[in-house]
Backbone as CSV, one residue per row, in Angstrom:
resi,resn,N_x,N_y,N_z,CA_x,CA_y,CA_z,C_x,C_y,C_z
1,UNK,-52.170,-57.045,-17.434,-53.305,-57.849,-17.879,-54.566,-57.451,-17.111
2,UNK,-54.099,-57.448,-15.976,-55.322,-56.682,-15.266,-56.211,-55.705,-15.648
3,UNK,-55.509,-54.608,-15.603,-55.867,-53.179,-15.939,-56.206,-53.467,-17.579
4,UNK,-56.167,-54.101,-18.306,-56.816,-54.506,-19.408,-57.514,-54.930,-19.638
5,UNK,-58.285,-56.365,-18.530,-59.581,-56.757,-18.560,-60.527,-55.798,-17.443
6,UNK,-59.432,-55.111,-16.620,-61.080,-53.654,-16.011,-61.458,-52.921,-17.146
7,UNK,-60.338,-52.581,-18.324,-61.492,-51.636,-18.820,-61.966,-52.567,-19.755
8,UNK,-62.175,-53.478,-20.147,-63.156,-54.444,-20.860,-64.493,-54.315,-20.251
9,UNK,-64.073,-54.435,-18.776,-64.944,-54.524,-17.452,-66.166,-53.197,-17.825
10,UNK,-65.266,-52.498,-17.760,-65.831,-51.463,-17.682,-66.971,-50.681,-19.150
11,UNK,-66.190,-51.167,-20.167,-67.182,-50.623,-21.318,-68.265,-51.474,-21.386
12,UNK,-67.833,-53.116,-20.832,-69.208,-53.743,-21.588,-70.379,-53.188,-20.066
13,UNK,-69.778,-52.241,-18.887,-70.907,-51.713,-18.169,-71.711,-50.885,-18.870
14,UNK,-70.525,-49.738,-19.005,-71.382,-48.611,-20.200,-72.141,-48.950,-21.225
15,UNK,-71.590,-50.174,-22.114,-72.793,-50.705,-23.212,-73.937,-51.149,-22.442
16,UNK,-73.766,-51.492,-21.664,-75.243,-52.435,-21.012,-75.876,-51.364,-20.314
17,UNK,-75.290,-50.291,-19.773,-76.281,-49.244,-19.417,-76.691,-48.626,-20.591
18,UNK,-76.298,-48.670,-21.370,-76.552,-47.716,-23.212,-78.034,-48.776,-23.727
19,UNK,-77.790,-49.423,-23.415,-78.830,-50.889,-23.714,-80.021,-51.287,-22.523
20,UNK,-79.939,-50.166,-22.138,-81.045,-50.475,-20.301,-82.734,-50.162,-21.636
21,UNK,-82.501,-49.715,-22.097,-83.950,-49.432,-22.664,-83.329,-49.744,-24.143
22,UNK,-83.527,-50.384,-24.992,-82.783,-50.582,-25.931,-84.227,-50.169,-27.120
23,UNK,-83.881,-49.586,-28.433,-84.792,-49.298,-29.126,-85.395,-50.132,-30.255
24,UNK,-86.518,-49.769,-30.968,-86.860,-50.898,-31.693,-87.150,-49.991,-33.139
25,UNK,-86.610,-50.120,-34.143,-87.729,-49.134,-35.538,-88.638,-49.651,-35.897
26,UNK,-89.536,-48.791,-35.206,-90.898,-49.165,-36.499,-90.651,-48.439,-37.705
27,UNK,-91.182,-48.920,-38.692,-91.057,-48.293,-39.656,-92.774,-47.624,-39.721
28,UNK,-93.869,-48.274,-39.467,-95.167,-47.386,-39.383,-95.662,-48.467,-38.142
29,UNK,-96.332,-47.506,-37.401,-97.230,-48.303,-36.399,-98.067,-47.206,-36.019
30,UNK,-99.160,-47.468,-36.361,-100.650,-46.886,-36.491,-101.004,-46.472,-35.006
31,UNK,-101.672,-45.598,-34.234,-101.918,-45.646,-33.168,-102.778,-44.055,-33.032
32,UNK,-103.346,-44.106,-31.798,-103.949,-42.796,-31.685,-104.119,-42.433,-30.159
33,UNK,-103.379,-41.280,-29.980,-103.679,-40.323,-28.824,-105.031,-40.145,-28.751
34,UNK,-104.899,-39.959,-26.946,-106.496,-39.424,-26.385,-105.868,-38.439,-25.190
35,UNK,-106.419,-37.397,-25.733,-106.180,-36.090,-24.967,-107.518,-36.085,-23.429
36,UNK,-106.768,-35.940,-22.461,-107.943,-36.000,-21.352,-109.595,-36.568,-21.812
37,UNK,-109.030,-37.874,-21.876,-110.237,-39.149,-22.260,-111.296,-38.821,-23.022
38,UNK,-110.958,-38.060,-23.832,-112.146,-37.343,-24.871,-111.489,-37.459,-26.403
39,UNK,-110.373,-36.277,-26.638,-110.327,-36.238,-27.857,-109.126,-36.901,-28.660
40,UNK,-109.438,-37.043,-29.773,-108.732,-38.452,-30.239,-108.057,-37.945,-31.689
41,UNK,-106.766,-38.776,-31.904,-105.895,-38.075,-32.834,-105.241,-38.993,-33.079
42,UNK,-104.770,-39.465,-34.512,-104.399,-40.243,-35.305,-103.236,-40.028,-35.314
43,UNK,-102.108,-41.189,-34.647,-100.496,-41.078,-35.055,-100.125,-42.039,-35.621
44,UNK,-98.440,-42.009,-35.899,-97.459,-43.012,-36.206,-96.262,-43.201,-35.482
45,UNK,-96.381,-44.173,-34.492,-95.408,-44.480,-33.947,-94.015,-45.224,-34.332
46,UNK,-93.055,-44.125,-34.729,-91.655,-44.652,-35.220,-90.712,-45.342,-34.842
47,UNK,-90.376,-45.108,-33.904,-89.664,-46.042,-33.022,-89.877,-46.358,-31.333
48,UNK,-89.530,-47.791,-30.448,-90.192,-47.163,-29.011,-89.125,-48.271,-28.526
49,UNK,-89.125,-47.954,-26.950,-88.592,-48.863,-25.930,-89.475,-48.982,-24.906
50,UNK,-88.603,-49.398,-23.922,-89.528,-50.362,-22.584,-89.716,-48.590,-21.420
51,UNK,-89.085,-47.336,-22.218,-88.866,-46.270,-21.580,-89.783,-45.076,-22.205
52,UNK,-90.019,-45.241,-23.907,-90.907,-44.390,-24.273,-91.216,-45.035,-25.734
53,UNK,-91.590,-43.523,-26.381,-92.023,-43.554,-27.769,-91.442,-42.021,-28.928
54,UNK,-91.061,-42.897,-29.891,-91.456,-41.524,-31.206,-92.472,-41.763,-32.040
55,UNK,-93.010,-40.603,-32.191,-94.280,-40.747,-32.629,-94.523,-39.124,-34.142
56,UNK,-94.882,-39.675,-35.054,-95.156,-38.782,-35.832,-96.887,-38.337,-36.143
57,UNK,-97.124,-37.326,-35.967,-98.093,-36.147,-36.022,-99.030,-35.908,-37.022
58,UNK,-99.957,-35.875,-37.179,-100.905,-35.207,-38.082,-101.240,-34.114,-37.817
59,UNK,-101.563,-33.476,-36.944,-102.068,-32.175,-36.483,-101.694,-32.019,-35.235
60,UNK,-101.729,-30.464,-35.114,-101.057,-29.688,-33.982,-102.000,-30.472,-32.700
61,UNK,-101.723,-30.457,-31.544,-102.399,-30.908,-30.700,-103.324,-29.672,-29.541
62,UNK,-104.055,-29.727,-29.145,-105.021,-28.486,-28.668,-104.094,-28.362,-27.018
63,UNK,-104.163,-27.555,-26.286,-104.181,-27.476,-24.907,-104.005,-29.024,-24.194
64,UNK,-103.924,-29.804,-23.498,-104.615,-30.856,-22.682,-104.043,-31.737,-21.287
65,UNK,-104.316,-31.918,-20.133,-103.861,-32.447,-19.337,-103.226,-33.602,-19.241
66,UNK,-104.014,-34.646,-19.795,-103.253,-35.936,-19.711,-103.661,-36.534,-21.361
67,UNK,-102.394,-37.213,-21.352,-102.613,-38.270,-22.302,-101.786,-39.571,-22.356
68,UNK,-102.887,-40.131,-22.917,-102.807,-41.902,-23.658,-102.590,-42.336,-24.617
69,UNK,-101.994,-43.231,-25.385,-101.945,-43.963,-26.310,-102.492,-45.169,-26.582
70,UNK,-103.334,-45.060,-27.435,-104.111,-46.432,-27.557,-103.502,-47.447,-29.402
71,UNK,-102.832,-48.218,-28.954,-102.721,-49.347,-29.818,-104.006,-50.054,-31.098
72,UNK,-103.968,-50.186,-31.856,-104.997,-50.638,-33.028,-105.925,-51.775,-32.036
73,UNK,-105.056,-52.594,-31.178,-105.750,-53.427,-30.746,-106.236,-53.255,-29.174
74,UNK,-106.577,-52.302,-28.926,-106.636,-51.531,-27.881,-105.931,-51.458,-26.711
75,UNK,-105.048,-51.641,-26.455,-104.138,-51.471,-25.263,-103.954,-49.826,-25.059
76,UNK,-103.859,-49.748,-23.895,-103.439,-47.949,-23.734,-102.258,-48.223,-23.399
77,UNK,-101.813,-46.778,-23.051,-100.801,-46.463,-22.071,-100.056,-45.085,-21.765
78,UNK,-100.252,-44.986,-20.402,-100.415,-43.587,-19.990,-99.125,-42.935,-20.397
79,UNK,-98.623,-41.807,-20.875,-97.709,-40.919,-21.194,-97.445,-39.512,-21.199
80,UNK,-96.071,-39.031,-21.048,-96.063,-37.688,-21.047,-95.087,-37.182,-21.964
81,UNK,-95.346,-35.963,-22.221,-94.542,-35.687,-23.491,-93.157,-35.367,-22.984
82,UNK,-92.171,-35.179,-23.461,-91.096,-34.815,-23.113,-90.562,-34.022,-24.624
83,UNK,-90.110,-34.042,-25.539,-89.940,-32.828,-26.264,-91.577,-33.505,-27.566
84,UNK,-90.898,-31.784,-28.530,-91.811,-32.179,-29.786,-90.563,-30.950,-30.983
85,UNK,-90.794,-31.390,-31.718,-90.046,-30.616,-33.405,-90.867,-30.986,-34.385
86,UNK,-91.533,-29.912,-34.843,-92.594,-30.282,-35.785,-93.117,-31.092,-35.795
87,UNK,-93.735,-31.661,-36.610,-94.566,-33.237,-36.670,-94.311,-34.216,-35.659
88,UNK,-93.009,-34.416,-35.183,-92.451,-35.621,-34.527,-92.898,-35.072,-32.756
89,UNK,-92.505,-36.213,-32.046,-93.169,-35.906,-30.918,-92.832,-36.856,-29.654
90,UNK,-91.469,-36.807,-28.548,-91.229,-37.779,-28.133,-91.878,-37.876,-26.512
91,UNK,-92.724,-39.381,-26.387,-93.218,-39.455,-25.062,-92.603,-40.552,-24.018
92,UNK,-92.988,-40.301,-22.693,-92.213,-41.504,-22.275,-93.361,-42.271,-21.368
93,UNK,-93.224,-43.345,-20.928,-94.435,-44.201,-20.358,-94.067,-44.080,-18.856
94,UNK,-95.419,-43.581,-18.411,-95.592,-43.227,-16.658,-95.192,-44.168,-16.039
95,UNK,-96.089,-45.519,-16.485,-95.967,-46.788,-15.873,-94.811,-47.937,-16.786
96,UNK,-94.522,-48.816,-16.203,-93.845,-49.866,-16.832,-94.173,-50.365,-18.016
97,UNK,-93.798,-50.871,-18.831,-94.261,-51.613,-20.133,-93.570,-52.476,-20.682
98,UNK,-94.433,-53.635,-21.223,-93.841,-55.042,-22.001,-93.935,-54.802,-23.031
99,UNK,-92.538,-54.534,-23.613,-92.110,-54.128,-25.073,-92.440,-54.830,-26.204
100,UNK,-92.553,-56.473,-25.672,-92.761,-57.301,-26.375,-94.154,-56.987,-26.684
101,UNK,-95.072,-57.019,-25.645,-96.395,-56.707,-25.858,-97.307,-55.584,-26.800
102,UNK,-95.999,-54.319,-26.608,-96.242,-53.568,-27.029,-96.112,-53.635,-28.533
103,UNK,-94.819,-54.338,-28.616,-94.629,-54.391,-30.469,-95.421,-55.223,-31.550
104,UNK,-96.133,-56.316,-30.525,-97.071,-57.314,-30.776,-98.732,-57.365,-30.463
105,UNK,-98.820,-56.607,-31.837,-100.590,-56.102,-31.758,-101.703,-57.276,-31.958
106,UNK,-100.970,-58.330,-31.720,-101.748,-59.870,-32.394,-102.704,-60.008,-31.005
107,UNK,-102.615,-59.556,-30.167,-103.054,-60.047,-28.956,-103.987,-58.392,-28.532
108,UNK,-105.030,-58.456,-27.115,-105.431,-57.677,-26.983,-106.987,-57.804,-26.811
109,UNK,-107.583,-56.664,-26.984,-109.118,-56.794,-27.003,-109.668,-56.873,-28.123
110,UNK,-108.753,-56.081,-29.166,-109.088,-56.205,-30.722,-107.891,-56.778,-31.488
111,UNK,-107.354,-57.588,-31.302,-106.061,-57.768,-32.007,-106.640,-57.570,-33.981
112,UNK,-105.460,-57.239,-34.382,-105.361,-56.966,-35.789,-106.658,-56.274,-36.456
113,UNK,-106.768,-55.319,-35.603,-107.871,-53.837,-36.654,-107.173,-52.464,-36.543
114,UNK,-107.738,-52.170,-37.718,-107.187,-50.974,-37.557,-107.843,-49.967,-36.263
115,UNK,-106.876,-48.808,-36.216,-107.592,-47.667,-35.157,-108.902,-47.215,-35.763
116,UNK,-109.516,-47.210,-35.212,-110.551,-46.344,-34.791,-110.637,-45.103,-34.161
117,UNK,-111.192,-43.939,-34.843,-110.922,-42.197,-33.882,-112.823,-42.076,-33.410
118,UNK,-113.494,-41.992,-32.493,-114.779,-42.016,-31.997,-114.955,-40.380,-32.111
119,UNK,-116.177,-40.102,-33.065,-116.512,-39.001,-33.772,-117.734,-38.786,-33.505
120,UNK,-118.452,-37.593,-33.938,-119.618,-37.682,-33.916,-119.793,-36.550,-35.093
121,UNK,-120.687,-36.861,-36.368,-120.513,-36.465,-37.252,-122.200,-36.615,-38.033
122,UNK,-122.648,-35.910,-37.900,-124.000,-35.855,-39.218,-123.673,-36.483,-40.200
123,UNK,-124.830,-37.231,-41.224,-124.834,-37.986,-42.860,-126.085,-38.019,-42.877
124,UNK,-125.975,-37.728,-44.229,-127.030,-38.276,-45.098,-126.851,-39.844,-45.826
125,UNK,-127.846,-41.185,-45.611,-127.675,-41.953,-46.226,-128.389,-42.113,-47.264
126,UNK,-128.418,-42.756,-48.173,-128.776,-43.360,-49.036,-129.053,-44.869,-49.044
127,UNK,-130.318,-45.165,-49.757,-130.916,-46.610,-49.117,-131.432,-46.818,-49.841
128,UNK,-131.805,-47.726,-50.533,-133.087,-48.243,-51.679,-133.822,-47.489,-51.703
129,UNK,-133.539,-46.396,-52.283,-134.395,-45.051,-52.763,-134.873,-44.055,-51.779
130,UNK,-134.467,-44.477,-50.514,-134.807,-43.373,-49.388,-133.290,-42.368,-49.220
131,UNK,-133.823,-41.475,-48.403,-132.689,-40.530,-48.060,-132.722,-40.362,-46.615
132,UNK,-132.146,-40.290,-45.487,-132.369,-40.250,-44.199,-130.984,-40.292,-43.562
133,UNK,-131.354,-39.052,-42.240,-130.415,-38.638,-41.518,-129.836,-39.620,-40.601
134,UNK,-128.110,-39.960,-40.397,-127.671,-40.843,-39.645,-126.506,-40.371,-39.331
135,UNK,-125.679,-41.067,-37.712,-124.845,-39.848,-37.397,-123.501,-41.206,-37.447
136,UNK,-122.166,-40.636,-37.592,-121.596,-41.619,-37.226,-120.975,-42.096,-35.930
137,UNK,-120.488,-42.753,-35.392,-119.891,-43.099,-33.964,-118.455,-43.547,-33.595
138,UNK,-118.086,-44.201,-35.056,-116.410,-44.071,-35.178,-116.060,-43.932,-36.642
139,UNK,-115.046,-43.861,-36.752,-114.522,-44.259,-37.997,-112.890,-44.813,-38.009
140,UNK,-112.693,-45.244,-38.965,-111.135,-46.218,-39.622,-110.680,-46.188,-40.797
141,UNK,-110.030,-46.223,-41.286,-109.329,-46.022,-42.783,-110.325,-46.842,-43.616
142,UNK,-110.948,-47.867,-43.047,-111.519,-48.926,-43.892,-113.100,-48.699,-43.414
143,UNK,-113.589,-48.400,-42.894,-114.949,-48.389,-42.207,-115.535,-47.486,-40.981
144,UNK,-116.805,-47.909,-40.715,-117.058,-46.868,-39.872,-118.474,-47.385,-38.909
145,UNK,-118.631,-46.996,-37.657,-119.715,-47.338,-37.108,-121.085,-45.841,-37.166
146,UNK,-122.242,-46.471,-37.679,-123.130,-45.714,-37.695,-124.534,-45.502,-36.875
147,UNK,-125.303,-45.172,-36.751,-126.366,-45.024,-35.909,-127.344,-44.945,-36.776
148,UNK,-128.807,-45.727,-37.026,-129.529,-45.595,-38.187,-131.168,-45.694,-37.883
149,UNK,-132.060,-45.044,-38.122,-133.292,-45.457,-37.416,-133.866,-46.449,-38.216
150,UNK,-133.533,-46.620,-39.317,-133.642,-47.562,-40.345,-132.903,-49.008,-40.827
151,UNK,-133.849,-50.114,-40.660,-133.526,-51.385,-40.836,-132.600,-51.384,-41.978
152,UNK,-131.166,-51.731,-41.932,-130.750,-51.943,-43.256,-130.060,-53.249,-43.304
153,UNK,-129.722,-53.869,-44.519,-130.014,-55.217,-44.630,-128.423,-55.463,-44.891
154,UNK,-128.042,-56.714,-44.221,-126.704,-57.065,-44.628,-126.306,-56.899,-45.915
155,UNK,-124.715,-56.452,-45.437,-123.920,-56.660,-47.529,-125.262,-55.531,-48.414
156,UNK,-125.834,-54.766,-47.775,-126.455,-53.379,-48.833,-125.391,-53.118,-48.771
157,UNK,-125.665,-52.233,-50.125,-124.474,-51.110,-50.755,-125.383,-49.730,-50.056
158,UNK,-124.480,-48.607,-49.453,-125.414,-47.104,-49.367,-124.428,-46.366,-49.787
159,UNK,-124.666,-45.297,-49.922,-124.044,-44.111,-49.783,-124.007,-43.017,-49.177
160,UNK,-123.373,-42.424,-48.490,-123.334,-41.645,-47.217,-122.790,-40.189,-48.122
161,UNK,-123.141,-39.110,-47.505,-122.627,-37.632,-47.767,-122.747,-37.203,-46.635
162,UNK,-121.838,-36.311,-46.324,-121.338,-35.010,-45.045,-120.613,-34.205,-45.617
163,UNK,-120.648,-32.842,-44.542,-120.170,-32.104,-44.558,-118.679,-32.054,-45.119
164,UNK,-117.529,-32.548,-45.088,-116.441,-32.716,-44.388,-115.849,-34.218,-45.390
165,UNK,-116.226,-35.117,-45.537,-115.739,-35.944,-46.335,-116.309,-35.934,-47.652
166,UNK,-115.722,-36.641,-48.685,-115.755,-36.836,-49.891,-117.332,-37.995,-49.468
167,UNK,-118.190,-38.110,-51.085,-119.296,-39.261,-50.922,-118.706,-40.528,-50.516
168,UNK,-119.083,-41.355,-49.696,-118.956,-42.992,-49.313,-119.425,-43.941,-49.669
169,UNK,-119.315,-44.572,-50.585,-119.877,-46.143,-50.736,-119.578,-47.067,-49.971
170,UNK,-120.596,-47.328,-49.094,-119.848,-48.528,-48.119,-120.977,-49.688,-48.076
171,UNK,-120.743,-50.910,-47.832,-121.500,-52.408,-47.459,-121.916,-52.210,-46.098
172,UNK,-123.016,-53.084,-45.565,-123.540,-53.166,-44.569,-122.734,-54.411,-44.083
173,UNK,-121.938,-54.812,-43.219,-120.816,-55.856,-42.661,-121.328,-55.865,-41.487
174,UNK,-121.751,-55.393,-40.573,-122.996,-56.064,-39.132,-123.698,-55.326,-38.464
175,UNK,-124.429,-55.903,-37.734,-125.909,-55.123,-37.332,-126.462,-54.998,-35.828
176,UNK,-126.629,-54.146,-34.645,-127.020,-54.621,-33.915,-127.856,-53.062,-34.091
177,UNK,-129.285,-53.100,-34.054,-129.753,-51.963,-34.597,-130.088,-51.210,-33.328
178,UNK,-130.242,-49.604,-33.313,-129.560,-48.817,-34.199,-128.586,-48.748,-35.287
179,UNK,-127.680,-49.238,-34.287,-126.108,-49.318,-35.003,-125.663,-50.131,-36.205
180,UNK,-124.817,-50.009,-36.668,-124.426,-50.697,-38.228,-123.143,-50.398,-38.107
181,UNK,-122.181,-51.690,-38.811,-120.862,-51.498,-39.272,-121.012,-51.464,-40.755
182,UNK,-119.808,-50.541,-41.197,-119.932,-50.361,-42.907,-118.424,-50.311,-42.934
183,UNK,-118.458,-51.252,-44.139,-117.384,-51.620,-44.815,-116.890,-50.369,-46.217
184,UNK,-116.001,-49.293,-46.070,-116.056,-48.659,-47.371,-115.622,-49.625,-48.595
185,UNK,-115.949,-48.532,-49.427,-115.657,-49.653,-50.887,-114.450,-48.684,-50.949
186,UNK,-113.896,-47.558,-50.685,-112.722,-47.190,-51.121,-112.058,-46.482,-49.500
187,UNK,-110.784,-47.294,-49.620,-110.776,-46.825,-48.131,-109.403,-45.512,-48.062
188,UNK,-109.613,-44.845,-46.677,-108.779,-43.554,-46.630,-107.527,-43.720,-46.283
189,UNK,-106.385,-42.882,-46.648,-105.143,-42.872,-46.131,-105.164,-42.359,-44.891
190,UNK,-103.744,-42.740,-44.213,-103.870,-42.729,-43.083,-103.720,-40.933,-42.358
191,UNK,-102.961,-40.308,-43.527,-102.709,-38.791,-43.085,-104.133,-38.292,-43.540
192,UNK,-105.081,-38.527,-44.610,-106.366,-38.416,-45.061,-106.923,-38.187,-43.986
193,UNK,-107.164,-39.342,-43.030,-108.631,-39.237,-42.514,-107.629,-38.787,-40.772
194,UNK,-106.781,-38.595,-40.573,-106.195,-37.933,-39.170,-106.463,-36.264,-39.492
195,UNK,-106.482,-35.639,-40.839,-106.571,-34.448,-41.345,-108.241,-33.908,-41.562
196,UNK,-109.120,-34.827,-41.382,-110.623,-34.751,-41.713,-111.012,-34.958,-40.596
197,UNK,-110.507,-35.901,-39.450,-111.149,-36.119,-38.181,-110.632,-35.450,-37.020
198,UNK,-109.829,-34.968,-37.049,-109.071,-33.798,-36.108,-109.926,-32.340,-35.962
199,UNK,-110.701,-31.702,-37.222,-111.422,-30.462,-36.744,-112.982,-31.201,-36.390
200,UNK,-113.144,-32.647,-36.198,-114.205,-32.833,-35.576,-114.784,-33.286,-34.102
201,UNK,-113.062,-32.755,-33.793,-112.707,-33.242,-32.128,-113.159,-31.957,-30.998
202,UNK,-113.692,-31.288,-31.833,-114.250,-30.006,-31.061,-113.134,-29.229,-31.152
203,UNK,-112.192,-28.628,-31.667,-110.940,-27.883,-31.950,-110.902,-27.286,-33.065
204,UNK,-110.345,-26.043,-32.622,-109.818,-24.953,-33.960,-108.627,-25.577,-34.368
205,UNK,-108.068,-26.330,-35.067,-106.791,-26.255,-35.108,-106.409,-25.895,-36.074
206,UNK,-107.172,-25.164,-37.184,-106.793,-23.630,-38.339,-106.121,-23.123,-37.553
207,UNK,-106.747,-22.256,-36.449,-106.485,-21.417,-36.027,-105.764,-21.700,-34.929
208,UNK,-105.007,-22.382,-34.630,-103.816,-23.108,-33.987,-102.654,-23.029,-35.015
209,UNK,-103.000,-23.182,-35.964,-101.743,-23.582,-36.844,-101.279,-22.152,-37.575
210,UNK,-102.324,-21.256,-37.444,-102.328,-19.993,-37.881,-101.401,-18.864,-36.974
211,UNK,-101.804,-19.149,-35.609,-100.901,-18.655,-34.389,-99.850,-18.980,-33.838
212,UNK,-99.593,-20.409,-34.148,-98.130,-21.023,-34.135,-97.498,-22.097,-34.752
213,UNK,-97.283,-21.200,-35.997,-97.017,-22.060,-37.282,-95.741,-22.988,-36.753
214,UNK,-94.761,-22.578,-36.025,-93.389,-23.066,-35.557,-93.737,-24.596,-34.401
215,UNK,-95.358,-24.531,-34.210,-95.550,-25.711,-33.450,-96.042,-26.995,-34.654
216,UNK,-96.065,-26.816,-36.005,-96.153,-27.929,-36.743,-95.849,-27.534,-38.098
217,UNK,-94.144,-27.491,-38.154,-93.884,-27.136,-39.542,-92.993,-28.377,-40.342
218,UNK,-93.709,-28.640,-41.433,-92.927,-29.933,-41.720,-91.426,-29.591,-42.056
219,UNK,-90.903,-30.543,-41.791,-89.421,-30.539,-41.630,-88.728,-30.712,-43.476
């Protein structure tokens, strides 16, 4: 009887060490890398514990020393990579982390917005019949922060053109001037705008993907 409840003893150790970091599926969780506190890159975090993260890829990643993960609602957290296979990409957390916290974006500095990637990007707007140069300062699947020398009036409709994106119809949603928030009227997918805002991070990554196709081949 003994020797029958040690190894009872004994597996429910091994389960509970199997369970020291226990995992969670996300099925999508929005988030974005920052490569040595500058450049910024749109992921999906698949599954994570109190030990790391999986995370799926939009674009190859450039050279870079350190990186972070920043949450929709801004929380970071410092990380290092430990492998990558195409798209996918597994990191683990330097410092400690509250899993709970982590899985729960309700809370924070921004709770419940989407990411934001901080860009800097030329436009042309459109305004009650004017045309005038304005640059942007972030953007989000749904909106975007702009810079404007021009008074524009709540809830306007404009339209924006660049280089690089399709035309924008977006609302004027708030104001502290210069600056303006705009609401698009049609908003981007999430592989969309990680694929449009990635060569505006100061990076070749054509020509990354051209030289080592085997570092982002979809599976």
């Amino acid at each position: 009887m003994s020797g029958h409840g040690d190894k009872q003893v004994g597996n429910a150790e091994q389960g509970a060490d199997k369970r020291t970091a226990p995992r969670f599926t996300l099925l999508i969780r929005a988030a974005k890398l920052i490569l040595d506190g500058k450049r910024e890159y749109l992921c999906v975090i698949r599954d994570a514990s109190a030990s790391g993260i999986k995370i799926r890829l939009f674009n190859p990643l450039p050279p870079h020393s350190s990186v972070q993960i920043e949450m929709s609602n801004g929380d970071r957290y410092i990380v290092d990579q430990v492998w990558s296979e195409g798209e996918y990409a597994g990191y683990r957390f330097c410092d400690g982390v509250d899993i709970e916290r982590l899985l729960d974006e309700s809370h924070g500095v921004f709770p419940k917005r989407q990411v934001r990637l901080r860009i800097h990007l030329d436009a042309l707007l459109h305004s009650g019949g004017e045309s005038l140069r304005v640059a942007f300062q972030d953007i989000s699947q749904q909106g975007a922060c702009i810079e404007c020398d021009k008074w524009l009036l709540m809830n306007e409709l404009v339209r924006i053109e660049t280089d690089v994106l399709p035309p924008i119809y977006a609302k004027v949603r708030w104001r502290s001037h210069p600056r303006y928030g705009l609401l698009f009227e049609q908003t981007f997918q999430l592989d969309e705008l990680a694929k449009i805002a990635a060569p505006l991070q100061g990076y070749d990554h054509t020509a990354d993907v051209l030289h080592h196709p085997e570092r982002f081949r979809r599976g």
